[in-house]
N, C-alpha and C positions, 0 to 999 in steps of 0.2 A: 687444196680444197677450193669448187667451184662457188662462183657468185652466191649460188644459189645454196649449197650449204652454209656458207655463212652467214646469209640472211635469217637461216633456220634454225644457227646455232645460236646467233646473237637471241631472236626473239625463243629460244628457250631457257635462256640466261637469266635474262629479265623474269620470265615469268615466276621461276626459281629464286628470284630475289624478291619479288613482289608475295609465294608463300610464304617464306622465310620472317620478313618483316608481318606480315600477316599472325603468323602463329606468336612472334615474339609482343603483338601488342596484350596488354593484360587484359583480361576478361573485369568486366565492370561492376566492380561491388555493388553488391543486393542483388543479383542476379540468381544468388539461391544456388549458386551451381557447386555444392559441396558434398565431400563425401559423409555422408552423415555418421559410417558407421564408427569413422576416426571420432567423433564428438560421443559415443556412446561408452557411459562409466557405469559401473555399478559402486551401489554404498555398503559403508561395512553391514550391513543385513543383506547384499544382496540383491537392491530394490535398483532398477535399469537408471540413472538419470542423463539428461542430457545437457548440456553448455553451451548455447551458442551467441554470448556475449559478446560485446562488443566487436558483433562481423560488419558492420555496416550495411545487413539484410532491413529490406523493404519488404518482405513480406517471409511469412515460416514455411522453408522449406517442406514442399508435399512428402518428402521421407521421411519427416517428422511423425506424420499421421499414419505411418506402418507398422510402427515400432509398437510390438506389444507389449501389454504391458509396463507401460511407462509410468514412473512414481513421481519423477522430479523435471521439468523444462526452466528454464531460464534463456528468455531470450532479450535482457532486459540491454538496454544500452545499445538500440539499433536504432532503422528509422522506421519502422513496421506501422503501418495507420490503421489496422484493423484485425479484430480477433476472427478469422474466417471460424464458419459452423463445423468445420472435418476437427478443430483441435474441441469441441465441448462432445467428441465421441471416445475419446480417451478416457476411458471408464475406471481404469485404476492410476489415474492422477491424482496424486496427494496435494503437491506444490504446485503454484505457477508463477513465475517470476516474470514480469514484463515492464519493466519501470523504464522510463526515461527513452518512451519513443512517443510515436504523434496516434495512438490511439484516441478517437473521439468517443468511442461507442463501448460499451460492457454490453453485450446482448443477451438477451434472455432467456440464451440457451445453457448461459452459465450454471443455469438448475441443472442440467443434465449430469454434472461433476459431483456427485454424489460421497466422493473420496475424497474431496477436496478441504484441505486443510489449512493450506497456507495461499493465500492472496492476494499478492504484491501488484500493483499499478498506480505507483507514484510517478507525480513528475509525467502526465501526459495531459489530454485535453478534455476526459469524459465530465459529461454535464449531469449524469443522469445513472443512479444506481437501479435498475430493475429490482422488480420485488420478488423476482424470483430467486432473489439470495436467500430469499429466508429458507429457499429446498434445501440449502446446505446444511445440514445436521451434524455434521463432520466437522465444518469449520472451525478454527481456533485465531485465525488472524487475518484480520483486513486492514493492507496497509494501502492506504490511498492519497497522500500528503500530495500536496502542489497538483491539483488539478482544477474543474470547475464547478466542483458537484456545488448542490445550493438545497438538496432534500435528503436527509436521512428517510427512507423509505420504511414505515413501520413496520414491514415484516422480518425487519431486522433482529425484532425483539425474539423472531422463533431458531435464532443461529444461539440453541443453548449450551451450545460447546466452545463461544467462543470466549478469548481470553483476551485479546490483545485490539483492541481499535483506532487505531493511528487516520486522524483524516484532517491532518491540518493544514493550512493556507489552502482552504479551499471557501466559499461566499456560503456556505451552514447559515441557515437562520436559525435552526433550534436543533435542538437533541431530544425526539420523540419519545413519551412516555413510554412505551413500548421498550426501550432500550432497560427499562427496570426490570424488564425478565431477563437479563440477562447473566444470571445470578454464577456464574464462572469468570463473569470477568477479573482481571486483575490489573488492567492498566490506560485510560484511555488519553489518550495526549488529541485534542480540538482546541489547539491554542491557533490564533493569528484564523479567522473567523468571525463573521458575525451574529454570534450567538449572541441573544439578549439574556436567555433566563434558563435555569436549568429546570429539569423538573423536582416538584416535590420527593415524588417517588425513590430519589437517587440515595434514598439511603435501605434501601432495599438490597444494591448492591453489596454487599458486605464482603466481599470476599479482594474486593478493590486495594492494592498497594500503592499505584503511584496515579497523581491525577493532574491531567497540563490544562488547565484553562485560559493561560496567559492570552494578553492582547485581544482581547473579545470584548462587549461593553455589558458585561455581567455588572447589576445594580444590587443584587443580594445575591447569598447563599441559604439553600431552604437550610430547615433548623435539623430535618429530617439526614442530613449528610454526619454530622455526629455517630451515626447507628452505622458511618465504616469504620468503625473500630480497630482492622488494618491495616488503616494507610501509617505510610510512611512516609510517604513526599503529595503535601498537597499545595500546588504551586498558581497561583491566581491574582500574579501581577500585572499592570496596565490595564487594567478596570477601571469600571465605576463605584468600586465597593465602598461603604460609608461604614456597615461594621459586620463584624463576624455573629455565628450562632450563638449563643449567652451559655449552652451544656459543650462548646467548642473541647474544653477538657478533657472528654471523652476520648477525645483521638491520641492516647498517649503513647503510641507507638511513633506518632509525625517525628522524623527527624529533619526534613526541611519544610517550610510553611513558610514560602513567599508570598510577601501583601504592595510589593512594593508599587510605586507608579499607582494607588489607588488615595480615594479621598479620605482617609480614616484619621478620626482625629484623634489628638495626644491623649485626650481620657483614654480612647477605648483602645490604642496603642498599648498604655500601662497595662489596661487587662488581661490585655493578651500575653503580655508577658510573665506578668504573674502567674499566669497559669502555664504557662511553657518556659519558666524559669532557667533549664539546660537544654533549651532547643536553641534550634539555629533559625529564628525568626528574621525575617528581612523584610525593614517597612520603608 
């Protein structure tokens, strides 16, 4: 072999080692470069959902928004910062799972999800619920815990489907009169918040079983809360409370009714127990 071949073969060697290491470097998570259709289940009814948790995506994959008819997404445990407008076209979305990435924004094209049922986005960065939630007539659950919201939006009050309101450790000043239409609900946990007062109205809700007020600096409870007849877990410790509604007896369903961390003195202690004699009272 002349000089010059091997000049030739050496620099094809190289370059052959230079692909080689090339292809073996990993492709760099969040890059979306996924097969989607490997992530595509269906549920026992047969409704399409998809999984794509903890990928370490920066944003949802564009095959996501092909997929007809999709019931169920979960892309919760990424680092995704934004709900782009292609995923509020998915018109028979039921669920959408997105918790525990850096989303700052709910946009308010979220009215466009008219199927939408379940809506999960804890644990991100949104400041700001659009009032276009209350489009959702479907809904049954908003879970929003560990974010920055600081306004319940009164259109809240037209989500008459919903049951489940979870929005805790988040800066809340109030829980909007509006929220007394919501006559389906059954459980709202706004504890670690700074709610001062609840509303009168809140005993409208009747259909209410469990209630988290803890760690807010509620001063009263209106008298009007008596008329959820049942609850069974009404939990409203680390307050400011000094004493409960005087028809409190009413709720003889309560099986836990924590007071505790609150200023209530040993008279109206006794009261309360008297009248919850086989409850599990905690003061």
């Amino acid at each position: 072999m002349n000089n010059l071949s091997l000049i030739i073969f050496g620099i094809l060697i190289i370059l052959t080692s230079c692909n080689i290491q090339e292809s073996e470097v990993p492709k760099e998570k969040g890059h979306n470069d996924i097969n989607i259709q490997q992530y595509i289940k269906k549920d026992k009814n047969g409704n399409k959902t998809v999984n794509l948790s903890k990928l370490e995506l920066k944003s949802i994959p564009e095959s996501v928004f092909l997929i007809d008819s999709l019931f169920s997404l979960n892309i919760s445990h990424n680092n995704i910062s934004e709900l782009p407008k292609k995923l509020f076209e998915l018109k028979h979305l039921n669920h959408l799972y997105a918790g525990d990435n850096d989303i700052h924004e709910l946009p308010k094209e979220i009215g466009k999800l008219k199927n939408l049922q379940t809506l999960s986005l804890s644990e991100n960065k949104i400041k700001n619920i659009p009032k276009e939630i209350g489009e959702l007539s479907k809904l049954q659950e908003i879970t929003m815990n560990y974010n920055e919201i600081t306004i319940i939006p009164d259109e809240i009050g037209q989500n008459k489907s919903l049951k489940f309101l979870h929005m805790h450790h988040n800066p809340i000043k109030k829980l909007p009169e509006t929220a007394c239409n919501l006559d389906s609900l059954l459980r709202i946990y706004l504890f670690s918040t700074e709610i001062e007062e609840l509303p009168d109205c809140i005993g409208e809700l009747k259909e209410l079983i469990h209630v988290e007020f803890m760690d807010n600096n509620l001063r009263e409870i209106p008298e009007s809360i008596t008329n959820c007849v049942n609850l069974m877990s009404l939990k409203l410790r680390d307050n400011k409370i000094r004493s409960m509604p005087k028809d409190i007896g009413r709720l003889q369903k309560i099986v836990y009714l924590e007071l505790d961390g609150n200023p209530i003195s040993e008279s109206e202690k006794q009261r309360i127990k008297k009248v919850f004699p086989k409850k599990n009272v905690k003061f």
